[in-house]
GUDODO-5079 format. One record per residue: residue in three letters; x, y, z of N, C-alpha, C in turn. Coordinates in Angstrom, 1 decimal. Example, Ala and Ser with C-alpha at 12.3 -4.5 7.8 and 13.67 -1.06 7.14 Angstrom:
<rs>
 rest n_east n_north   n_up ca_east ca_north  ca_up c_east c_north   c_up
  ALA   13.2    -5.7    7.8    12.3     -4.5    7.8   13.2    -3.3    7.8
  SER   12.8    -2.2    7.1    13.7     -1.1    7.1   12.9     0.0    7.9
</rs>
This chain:
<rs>
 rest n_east n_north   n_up ca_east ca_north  ca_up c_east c_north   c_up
  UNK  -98.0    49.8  121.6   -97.9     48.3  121.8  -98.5    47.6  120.6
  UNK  -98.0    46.7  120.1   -98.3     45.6  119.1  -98.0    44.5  119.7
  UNK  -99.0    43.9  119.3   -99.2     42.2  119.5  -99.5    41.1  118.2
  UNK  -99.0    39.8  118.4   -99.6     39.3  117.5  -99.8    37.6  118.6
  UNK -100.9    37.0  118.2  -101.5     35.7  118.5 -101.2    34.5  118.0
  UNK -101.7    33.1  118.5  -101.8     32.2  117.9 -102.2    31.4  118.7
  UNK -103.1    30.4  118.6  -103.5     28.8  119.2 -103.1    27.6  119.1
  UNK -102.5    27.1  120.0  -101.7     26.1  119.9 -102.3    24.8  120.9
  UNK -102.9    24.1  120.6  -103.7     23.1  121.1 -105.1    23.8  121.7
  UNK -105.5    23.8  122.5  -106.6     24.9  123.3 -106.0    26.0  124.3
  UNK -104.7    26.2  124.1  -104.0     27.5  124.5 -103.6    28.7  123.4
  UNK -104.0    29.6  124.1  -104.1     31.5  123.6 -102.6    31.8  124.1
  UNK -101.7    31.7  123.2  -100.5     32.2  122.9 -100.1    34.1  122.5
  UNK -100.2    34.9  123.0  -100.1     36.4  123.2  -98.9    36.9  123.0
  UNK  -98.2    37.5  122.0   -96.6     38.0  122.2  -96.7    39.7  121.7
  UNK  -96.4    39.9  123.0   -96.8     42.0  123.0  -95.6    42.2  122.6
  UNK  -95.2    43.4  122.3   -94.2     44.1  121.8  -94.5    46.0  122.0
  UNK  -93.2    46.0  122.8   -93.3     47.6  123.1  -93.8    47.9  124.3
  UNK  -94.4    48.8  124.3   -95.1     49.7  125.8  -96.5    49.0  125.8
  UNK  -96.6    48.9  127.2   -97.8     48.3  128.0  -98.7    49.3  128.8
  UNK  -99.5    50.2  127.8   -99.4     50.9  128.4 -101.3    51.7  128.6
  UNK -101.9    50.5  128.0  -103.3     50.3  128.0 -104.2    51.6  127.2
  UNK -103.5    51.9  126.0  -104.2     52.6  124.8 -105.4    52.0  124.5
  UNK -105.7    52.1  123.3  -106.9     52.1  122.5 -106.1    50.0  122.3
  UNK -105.0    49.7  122.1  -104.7     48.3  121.8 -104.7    47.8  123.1
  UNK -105.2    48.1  124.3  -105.5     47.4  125.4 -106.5    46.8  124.9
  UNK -107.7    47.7  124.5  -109.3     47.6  124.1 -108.9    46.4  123.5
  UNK -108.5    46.3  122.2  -108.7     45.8  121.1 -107.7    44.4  122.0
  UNK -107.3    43.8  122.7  -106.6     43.1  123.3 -107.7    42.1  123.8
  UNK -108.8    42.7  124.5  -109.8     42.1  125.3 -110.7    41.6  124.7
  UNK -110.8    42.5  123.4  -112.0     41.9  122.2 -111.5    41.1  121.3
  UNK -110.2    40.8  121.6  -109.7     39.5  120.8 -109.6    38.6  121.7
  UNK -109.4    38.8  123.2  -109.6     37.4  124.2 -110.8    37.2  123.9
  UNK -111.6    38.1  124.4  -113.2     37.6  124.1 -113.7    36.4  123.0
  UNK -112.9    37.1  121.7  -113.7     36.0  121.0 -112.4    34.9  120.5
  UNK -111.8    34.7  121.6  -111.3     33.4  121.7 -112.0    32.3  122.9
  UNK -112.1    33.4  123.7  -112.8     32.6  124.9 -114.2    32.6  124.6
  UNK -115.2    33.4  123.9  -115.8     32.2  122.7 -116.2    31.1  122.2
  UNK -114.5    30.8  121.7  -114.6     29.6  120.9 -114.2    28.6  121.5
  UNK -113.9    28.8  123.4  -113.9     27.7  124.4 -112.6    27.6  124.5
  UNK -111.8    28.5  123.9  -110.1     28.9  124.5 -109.9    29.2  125.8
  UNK -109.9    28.8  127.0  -109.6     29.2  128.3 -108.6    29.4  129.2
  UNK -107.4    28.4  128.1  -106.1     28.8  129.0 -105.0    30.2  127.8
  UNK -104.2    30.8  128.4  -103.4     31.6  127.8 -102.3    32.1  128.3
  UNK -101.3    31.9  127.4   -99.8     32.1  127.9  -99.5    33.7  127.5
  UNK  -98.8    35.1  127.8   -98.8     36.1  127.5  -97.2    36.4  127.3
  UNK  -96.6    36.7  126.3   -95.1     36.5  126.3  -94.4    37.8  126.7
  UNK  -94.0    38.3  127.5   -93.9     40.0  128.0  -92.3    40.0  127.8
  UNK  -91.7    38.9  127.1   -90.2     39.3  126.8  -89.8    40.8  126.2
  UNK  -91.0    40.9  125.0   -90.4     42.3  124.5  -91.0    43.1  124.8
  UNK  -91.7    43.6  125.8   -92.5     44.8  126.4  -91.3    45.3  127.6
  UNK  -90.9    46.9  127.0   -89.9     47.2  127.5  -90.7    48.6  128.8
  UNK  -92.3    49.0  128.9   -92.6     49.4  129.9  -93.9    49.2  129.9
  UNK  -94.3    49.0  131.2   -96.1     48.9  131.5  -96.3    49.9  132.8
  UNK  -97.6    50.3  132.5   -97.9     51.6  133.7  -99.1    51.0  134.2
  UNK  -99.9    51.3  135.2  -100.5     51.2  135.5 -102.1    51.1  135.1
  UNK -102.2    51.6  133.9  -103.4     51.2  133.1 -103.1    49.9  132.2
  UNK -101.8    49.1  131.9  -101.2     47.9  131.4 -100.8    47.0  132.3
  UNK -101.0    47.1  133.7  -101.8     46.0  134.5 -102.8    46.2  134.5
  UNK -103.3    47.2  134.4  -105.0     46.9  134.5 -105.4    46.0  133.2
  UNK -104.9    46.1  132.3  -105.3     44.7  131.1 -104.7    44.0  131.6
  UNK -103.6    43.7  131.9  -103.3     42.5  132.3 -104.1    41.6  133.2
  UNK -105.0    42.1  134.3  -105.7     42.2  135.0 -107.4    41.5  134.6
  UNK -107.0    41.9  133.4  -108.5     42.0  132.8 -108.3    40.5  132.3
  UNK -107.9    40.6  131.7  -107.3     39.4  130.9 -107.5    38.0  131.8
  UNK -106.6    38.5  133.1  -107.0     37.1  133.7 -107.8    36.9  134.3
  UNK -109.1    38.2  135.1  -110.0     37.5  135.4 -111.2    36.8  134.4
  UNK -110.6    37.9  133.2  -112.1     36.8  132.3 -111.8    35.7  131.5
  UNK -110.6    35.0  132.1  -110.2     33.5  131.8 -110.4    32.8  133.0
  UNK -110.2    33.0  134.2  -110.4     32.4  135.5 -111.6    32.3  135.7
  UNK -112.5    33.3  135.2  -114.0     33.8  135.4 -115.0    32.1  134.4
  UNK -114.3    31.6  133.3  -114.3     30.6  132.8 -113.5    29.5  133.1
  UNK -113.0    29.3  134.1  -112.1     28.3  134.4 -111.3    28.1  134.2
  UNK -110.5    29.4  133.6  -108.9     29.0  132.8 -108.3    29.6  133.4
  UNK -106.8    29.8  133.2  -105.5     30.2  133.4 -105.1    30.9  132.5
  UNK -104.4    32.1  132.9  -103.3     32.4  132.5 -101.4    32.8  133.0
  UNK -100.6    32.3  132.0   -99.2     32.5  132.8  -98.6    33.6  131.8
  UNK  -97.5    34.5  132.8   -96.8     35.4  131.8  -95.5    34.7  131.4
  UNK  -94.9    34.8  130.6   -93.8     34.2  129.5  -92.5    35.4  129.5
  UNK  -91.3    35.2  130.4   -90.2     35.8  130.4  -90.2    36.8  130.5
  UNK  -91.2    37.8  131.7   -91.0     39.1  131.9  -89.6    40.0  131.7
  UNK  -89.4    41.1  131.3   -88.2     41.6  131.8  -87.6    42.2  133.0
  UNK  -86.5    42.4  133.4   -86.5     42.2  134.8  -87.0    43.8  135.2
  UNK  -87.7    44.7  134.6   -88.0     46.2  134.9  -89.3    45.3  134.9
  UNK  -90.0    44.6  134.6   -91.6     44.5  134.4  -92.0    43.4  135.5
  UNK  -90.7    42.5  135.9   -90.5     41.7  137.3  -90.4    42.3  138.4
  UNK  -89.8    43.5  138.7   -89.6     44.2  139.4  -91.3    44.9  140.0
  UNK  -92.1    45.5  138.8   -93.3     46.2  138.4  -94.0    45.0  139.0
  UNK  -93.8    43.8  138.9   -94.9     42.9  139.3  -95.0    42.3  140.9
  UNK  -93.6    42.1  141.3   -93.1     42.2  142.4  -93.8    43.4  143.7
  UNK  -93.5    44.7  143.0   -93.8     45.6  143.3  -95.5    45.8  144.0
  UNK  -96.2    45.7  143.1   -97.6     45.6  143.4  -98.2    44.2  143.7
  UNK  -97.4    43.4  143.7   -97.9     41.9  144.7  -98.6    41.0  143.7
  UNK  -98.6    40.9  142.6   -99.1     40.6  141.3  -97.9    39.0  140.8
  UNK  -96.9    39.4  141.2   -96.3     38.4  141.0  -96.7    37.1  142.2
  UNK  -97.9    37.0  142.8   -98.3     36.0  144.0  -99.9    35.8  142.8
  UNK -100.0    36.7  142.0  -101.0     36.1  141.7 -101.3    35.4  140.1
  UNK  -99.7    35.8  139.4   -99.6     35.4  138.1  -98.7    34.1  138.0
  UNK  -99.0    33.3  137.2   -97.9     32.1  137.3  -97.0    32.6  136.1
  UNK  -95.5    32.7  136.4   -94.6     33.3  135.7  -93.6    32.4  135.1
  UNK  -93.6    32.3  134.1   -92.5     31.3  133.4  -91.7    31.5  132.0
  UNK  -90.5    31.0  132.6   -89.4     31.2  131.4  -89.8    31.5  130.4
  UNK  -90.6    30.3  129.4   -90.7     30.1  128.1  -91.7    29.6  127.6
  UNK  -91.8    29.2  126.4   -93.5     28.7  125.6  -93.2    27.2  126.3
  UNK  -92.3    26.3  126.0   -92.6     25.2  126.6  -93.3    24.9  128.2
  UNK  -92.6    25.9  129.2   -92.8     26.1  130.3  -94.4    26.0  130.8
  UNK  -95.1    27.4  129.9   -96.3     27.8  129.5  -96.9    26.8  129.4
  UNK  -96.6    26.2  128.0   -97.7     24.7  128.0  -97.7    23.9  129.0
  UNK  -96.3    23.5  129.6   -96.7     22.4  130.9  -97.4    23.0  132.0
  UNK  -97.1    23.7  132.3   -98.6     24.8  133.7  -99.3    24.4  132.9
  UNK  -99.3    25.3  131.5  -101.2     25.3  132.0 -101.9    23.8  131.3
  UNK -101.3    22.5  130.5  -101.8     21.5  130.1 -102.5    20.7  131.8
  UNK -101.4    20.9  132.9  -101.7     20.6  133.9 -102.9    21.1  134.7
  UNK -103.6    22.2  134.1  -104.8     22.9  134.7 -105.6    22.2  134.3
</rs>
C-alpha cells in the first residue's frame, strides 16, 4: 500500500493506493495521523477509490484511524470506496459506522458541517 496526504483547510485528506492490508505502512499511517492530530487536525477524508483489496488487519487501521479522531472530536469519511471494498464494509456492519461519500467535495461538506 502507498499513500500520499494533504491539508486542505483543517481537513486530513488521505489517498491509499493498492492493498489495504495493514503491513508495516498501516504503522507508519497512524504516526502520520498522530502528528496531524497534533497540530489540531481532527477532521479527515480517506480516498479508498484506488485500494483494490483490504483484509482484515486494513480495517483494523481503518478502525484506528477513526477512533483516534472521534477520541478528539473529529470525523472521519471514506471517499469512493470500490464496490469489492463496499461490499467488505457492508459485510462487517462498518458501513453504519463510516460516513461514505462520492468525492473530495462531498468529504468537505460532511465534515465542514461537523
Amino acid at each position: 500500500m502507498k499513500y500520499t496526504s494533504k491539508v486542505n483547510g483543517n481537513i486530513l485528506f488521505i489517498q491509499l493506493q493498492g492493498d489495504l492490508i495493514g503491513e508495516e505502512n498501516g504503522l507508519e499511517l497512524v504516526d502520520h495521523v498522530n502528528d496531524n492530530i497534533n497540530d489540531q487536525v481532527i477532521l479527515c477524508a480517506i480516498d479508498l477509490s484506488e485500494v483494490r483489496y483490504m483484509n482484515s488487519s486494513g480495517i483494523g487501521v481503518l478502525i484506528t484511524l477513526l477512533t483516534k479522531f472521534r477520541n478528539k472530536g473529529g470525523e472521519v469519511v471514506l471517499i469512493n470506496p470500490s464496490d469489492q471494498i463496499k461490499k467488505l464494509l457492508i459485510i462487517t456492519k462498518l458501513n453504519a459506522i463510516f460516513n461514505i461519500v462520492n468525492n473530495e467535495q462531498e468529504a468537505m461538506a460532511k465534515l465542514s458541517a461537523k
